[in-house]
C-alpha positions, 0 to 999 in steps of 0.5 A: 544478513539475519535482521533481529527483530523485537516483537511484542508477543511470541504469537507475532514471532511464529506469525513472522516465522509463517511468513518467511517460511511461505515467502521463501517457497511461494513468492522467491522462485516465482518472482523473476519468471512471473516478472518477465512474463507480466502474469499478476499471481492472483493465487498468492493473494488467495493463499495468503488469505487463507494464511490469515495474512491478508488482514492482520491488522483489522478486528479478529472479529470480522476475520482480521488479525487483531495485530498492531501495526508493528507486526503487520508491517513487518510481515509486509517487509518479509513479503517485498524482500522476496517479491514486491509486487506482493509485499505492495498489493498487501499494502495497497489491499490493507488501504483499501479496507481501510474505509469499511473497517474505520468508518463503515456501519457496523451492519456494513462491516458485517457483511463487507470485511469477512470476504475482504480480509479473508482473501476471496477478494482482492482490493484497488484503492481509487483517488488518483486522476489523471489531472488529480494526483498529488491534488487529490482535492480536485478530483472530477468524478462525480457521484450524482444523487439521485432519486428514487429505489435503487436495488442493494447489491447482494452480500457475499459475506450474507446472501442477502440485500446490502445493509443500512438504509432503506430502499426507497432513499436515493442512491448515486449515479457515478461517472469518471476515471481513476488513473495509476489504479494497482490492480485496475482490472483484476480486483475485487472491489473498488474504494472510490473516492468521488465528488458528490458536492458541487463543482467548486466545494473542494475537499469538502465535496468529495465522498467514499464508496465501496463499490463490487468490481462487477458493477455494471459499467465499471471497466479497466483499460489495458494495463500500463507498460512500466518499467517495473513490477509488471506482474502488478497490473496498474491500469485507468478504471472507468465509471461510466453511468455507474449506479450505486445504492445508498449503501455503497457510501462509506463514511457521511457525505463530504467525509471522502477525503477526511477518510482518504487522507486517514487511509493514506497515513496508514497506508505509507507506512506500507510503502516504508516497510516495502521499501525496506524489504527491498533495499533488505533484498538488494544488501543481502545480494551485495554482501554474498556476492561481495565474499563470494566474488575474488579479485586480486587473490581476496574476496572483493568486500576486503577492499575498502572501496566495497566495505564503506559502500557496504557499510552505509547501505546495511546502516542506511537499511536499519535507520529506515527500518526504525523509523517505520517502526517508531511510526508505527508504534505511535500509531499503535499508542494512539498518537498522532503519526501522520508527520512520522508516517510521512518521514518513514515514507520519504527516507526509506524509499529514498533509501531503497532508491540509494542502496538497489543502486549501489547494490547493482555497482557492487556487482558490477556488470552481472548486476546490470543484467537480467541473470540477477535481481539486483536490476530488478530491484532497482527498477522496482525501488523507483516506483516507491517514491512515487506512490501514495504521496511522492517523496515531494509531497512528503516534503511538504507534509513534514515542512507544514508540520514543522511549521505549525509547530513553530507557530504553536510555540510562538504563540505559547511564548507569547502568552 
């Protein structure tokens, strides 16, 4: 089924057409092979930097794409259609950015996000632990201060010391685990999120650092055994006696989770536009094989029993398409779009959940086997609505939300 689309500039429909025309040839016929055996496709991640895909929505200034926020989700939405595992690590690459491009130094901008956006580097985002995960304000890893020189890592983007302050101001000793890290141990850099304050300062303790992954004492388990999206490796990453340079802070300290919440807005509606992608994905195979499959001497999508199931998976698939959208232009106005944000995320994941199911009804017993992708997809869908923020959590954002706006127009009323 053609999806139209309405884009804001005919530079962003050719970026559009660029993306379906590589989706198609590199990620499609690579999807379910690479799935089955595990194999992380780390050369697509490159191909896509080169294609300028990898950071479409940063300042072309640092080697970005200078593109709202619509289009980027949209060329992510092409991406998890044809392989999630993809559309998600762009996703979880562009969140992990997020922290130098918004609040990082401009002499740390300079010399971090060129290798960052143009893909010679692959990131992992690190706040969750394995007894902090919706409960981000009490992670334990810690980023002790400690006096005196610590030596500036090197550069890539420059050669040379690393930006900001001088040597002799103390840096931090880092120690603790991250849990459910997509690209635990084949990424680049790692943005952690660690307490620097004391042990009950909350989420006012908690700082942001951009940390090479060859930093000694930076480790990753063997990946996780999941149900789905085996080429994505998701895996604990350790920081044991880690020592970071002042510069490796991005952000004041105390900053870390004000920066991670904002990254986490932004970052699901990447999670919505994938989701999309693949309830997208799931509906164009349920509609083919609904023509092309005969029953009773007709094509099974003439029964009414398929038409309607059809019918609300394609509606359902567009709503969600749309509300990620409408989010998305919000934040692209410079409006407030956490709640929208967190509505997109919850209703199309949900939806990716409903219409991968239905699509593998739709095919019936072909559908539950592994000659299709229907079951794929079904599996993949699920692990949408547990990322950055399950969808019960989203429930509480937009409740809360819903909340300070009564009481807003109570106390308006009163006055």
């Amino acid at each position: 089924m053609a999806v139209e689309r309405t884009l804001p500039t005919s530079e962003a429909e050719d970026l559009l057409d660029l993306t379906r025309g590589l989706a198609d040839k590199e990620l499609g016929p690579r999807a379910a092979p690479d799935e089955e055996a595990g194999a992380f496709p780390r050369d697509v991640f490159a191909l896509l930097g080169r294609s300028g895909l990898l950071g479409l929505p940063y300042p072309a200034a640092y080697g970005g794409g200078d593109q709202p926020y619509e289009v980027y989700l949209q060329v992510v939405e092409e991406l998890a259609a044809r392989w999630l595992a993809v559309g998600l690590g762009v996703s979880v690459h562009t969140l992990s950015c997020f922290p130098v491009a918004a609040y990082g130094t401009e002499a740390q901008r300079a010399a971090l996000l060129p290798d960052m956006l143009g893909g010679s580097q692959l990131g992992a985002y690190c706040l969750s632990e394995a007894h902090a995960g919706s409960d981000a304000g009490s992670l334990a890893t810690r980023a002790e201060p400690e006096p005196g020189a610590v030596p500036a890592p090197r550069a890539a983007a420059s050669g040379g010391t690393g930006p900001g302050a001088p040597p002799e101001a103390p840096g931090y000793r880092i120690a603790g685990a991250k849990s459910w890290i997509t690209h635990g141990g084949v990424a680049d850099f790692y943005t952690l999120f660690a307490r620097t304050g004391g042990p009950d300062s909350g989420r006012e303790g908690i700082s942001c650092f951009h940390l090479p992954a060859a930093t000694a004492g930076i480790t990753a388990d063997p990946p996780e055994r999941k149900m789905g999206m085996s080429a994505s490796p998701t895996a604990v990453v350790r920081f044991e006696d880690v020592r970071a340079a002042p510069e490796a802070r991005i952000g004041a300290e105390g900053q870390g989770f004000a920066i991670a919440m904002a990254a986490l807005d932004s970052g699901r509606l990447g999670i919505a536009a994938c989701a999309v992608g693949v309830a997208q994905a799931a509906l164009d195979l349920a509609v083919a094989h609904s023509r092309e499959r005969r029953q009773f001497g007709r094509p099974v999508g003439d029964f009414q029993g398929l038409s309607f199931l059809l019918a609300d998976m394609a509606t359902q698939t567009a709503a969600a398409r749309e509300l990620y959208l409408s989010a998305a232009r919000r934040r692209d106005a410079g409006r407030p779009f956490a709640t929208q944000a967190a509505m997109a995320k919850l209703f199309a994941t949900d939806t990716a959940m409903r219409v991968t199911t239905d699509a593998v009804q739709v095919l019936g017993g072909s559908g539950y086997t592994r000659d299709l992708p229907a079951e794929r997809l079904m599996r993949e869908a699920k692990v949408l609505q547990i990322v950055e923020g399950t969808n019960q959590i989203q429930r509480m954002v937009i409740g809360r939300a819903l909340a300070r706006e009564a009481r807003t127009a109570a106390g308006a009323a009163a006055r």
